[in-house]
Backbone as CSV, one residue per row, in Angstrom:
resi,resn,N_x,N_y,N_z,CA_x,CA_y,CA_z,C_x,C_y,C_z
1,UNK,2.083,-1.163,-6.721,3.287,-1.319,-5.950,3.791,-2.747,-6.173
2,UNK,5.363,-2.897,-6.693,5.690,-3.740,-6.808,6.073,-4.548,-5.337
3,UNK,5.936,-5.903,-5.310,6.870,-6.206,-3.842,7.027,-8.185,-4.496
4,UNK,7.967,-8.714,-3.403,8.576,-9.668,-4.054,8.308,-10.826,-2.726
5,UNK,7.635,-11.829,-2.865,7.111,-12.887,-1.651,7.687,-13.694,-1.567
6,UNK,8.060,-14.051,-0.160,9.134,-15.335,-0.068,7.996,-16.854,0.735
7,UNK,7.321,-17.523,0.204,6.670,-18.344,1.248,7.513,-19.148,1.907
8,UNK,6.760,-19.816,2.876,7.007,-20.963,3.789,8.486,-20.185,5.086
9,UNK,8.171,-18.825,5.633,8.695,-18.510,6.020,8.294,-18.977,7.820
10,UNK,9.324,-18.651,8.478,9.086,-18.976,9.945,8.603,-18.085,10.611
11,UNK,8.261,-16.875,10.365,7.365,-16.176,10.754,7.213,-15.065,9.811
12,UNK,5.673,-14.059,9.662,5.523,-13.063,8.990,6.631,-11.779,8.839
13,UNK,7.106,-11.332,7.709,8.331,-9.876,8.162,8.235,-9.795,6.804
14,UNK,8.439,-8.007,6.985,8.886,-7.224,6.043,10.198,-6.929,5.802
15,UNK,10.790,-6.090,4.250,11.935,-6.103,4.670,12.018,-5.114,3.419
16,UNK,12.954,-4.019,3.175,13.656,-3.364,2.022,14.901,-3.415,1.918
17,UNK,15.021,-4.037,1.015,16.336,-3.783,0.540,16.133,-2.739,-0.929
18,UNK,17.205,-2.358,-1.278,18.090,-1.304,-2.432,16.565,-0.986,-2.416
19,UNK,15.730,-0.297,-2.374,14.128,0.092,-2.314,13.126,-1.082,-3.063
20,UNK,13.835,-2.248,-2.817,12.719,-3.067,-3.176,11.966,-3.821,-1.202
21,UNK,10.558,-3.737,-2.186,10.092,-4.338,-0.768,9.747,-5.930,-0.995
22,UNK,10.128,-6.925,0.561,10.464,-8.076,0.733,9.460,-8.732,1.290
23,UNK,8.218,-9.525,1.243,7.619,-9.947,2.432,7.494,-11.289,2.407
24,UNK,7.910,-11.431,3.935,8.229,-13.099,4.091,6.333,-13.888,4.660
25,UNK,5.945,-14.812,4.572,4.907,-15.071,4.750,4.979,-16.720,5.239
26,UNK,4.547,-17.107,6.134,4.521,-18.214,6.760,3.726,-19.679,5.943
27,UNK,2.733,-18.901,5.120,2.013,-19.902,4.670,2.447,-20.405,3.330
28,UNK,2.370,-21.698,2.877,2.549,-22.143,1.522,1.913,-21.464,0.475
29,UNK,2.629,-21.709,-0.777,2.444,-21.227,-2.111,1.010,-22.170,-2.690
30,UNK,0.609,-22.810,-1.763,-0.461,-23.277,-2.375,-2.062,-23.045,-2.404
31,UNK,-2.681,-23.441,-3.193,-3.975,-23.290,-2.850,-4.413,-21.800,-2.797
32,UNK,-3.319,-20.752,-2.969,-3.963,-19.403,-2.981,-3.512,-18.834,-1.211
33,UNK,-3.095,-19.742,-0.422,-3.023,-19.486,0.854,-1.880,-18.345,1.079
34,UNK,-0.425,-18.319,0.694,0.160,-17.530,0.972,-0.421,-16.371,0.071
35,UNK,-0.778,-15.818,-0.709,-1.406,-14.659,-1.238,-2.512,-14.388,-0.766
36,UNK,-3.685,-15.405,-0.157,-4.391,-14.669,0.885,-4.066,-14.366,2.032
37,UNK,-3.005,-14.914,2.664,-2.209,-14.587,3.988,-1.729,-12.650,3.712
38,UNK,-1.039,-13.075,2.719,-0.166,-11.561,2.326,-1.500,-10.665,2.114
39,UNK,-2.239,-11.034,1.767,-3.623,-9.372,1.624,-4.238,-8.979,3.400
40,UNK,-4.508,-10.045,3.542,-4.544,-10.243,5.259,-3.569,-9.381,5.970
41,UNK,-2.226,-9.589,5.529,-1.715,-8.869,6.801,-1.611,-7.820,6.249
42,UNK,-1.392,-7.552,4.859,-1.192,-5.998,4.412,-2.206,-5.023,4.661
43,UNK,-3.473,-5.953,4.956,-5.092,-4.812,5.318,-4.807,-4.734,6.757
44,UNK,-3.891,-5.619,7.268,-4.297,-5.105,8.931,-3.222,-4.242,9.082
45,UNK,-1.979,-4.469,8.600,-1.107,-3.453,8.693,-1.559,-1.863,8.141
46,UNK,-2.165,-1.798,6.999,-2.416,-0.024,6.079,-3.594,-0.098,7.117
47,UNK,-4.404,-0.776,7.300,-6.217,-0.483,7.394,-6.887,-0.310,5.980
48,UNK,-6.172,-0.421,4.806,-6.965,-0.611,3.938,-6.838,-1.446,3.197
49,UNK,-8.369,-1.877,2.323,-7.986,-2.766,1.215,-7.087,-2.928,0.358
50,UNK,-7.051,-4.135,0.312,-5.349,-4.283,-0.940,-5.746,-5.429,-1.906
51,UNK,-5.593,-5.035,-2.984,-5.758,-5.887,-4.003,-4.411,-6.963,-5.076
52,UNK,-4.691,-7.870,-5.196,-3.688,-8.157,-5.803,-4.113,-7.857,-7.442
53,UNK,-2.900,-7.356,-8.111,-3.101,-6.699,-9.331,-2.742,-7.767,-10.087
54,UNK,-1.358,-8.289,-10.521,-0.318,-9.146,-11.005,0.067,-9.863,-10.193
55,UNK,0.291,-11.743,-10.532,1.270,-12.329,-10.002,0.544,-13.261,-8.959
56,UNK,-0.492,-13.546,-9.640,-1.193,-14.506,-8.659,-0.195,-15.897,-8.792
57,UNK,0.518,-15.817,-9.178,1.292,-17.491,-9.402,2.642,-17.268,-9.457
58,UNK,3.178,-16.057,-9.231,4.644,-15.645,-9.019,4.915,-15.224,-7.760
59,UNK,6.232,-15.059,-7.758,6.692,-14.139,-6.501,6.804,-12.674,-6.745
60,UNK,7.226,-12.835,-7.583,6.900,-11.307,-7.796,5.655,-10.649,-7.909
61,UNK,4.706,-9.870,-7.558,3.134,-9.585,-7.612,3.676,-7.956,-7.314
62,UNK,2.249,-7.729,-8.168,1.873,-5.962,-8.262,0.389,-5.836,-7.038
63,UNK,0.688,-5.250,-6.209,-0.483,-4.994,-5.698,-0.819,-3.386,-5.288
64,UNK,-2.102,-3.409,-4.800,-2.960,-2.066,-5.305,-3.973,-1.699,-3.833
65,UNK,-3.463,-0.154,-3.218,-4.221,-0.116,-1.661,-5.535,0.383,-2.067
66,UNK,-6.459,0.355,-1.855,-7.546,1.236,-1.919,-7.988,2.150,-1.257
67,UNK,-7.675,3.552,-2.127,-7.285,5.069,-0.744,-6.156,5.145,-0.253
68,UNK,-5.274,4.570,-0.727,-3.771,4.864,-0.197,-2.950,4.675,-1.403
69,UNK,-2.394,6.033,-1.592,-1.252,6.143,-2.563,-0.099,5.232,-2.497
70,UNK,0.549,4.759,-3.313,1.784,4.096,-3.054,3.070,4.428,-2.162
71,UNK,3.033,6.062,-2.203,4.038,6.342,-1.699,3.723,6.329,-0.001
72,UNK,2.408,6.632,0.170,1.947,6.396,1.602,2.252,4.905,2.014
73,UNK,1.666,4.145,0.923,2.074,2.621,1.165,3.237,2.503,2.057
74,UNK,4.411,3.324,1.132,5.467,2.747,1.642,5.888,2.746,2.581
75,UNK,5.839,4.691,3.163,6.105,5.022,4.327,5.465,3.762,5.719
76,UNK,4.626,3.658,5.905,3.996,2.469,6.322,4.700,0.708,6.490
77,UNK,4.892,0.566,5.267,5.469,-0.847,5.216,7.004,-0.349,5.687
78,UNK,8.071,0.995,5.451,9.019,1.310,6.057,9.070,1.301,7.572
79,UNK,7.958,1.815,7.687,8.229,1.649,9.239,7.785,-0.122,10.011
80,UNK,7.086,-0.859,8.946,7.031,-1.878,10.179,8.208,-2.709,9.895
81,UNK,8.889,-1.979,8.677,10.650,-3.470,8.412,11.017,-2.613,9.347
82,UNK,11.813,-1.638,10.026,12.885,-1.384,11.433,12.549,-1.752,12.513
């Protein structure tokens, strides 16, 4: 699943636009912190593991649920952006 990270945000949020998914993350691009922030909340949000696939140093990153299809993914991350 593709999705696109915005750091140094003022608080954690999801968001879709045109079916891309948005997640804003509070913590800096550094040190690995906002990409361990973003696996963090994405496991507490699904309940399952999430891996980052691609994009350890971009904003753009591929990541991967473990036991959860993508399309389940989504439904999920759809409902916590409204």
């Amino acid at each position: 699943m593709l999705i696109r990270v915005i750091p140094n945000a003022k608080k954690f949020g999801i968001a879709i636009r045109e079916g891309r998914i948005i997640v804003r993350i509070k913590a800096a691009a550094r040190e690995n912190a906002a990409n361990k922030e973003l696996l963090t909340e994405l496991r507490e949000l699904t309940g399952k593991k999430v891996h980052l696939q691609k994009g350890a140093r971009a904003r753009k990153k591929e990541i991967v649920f473990e036991g959860l299809a993508d399309e389940d993914a989504m439904v999920l991350l759809r409902k916590e952006a409204e």
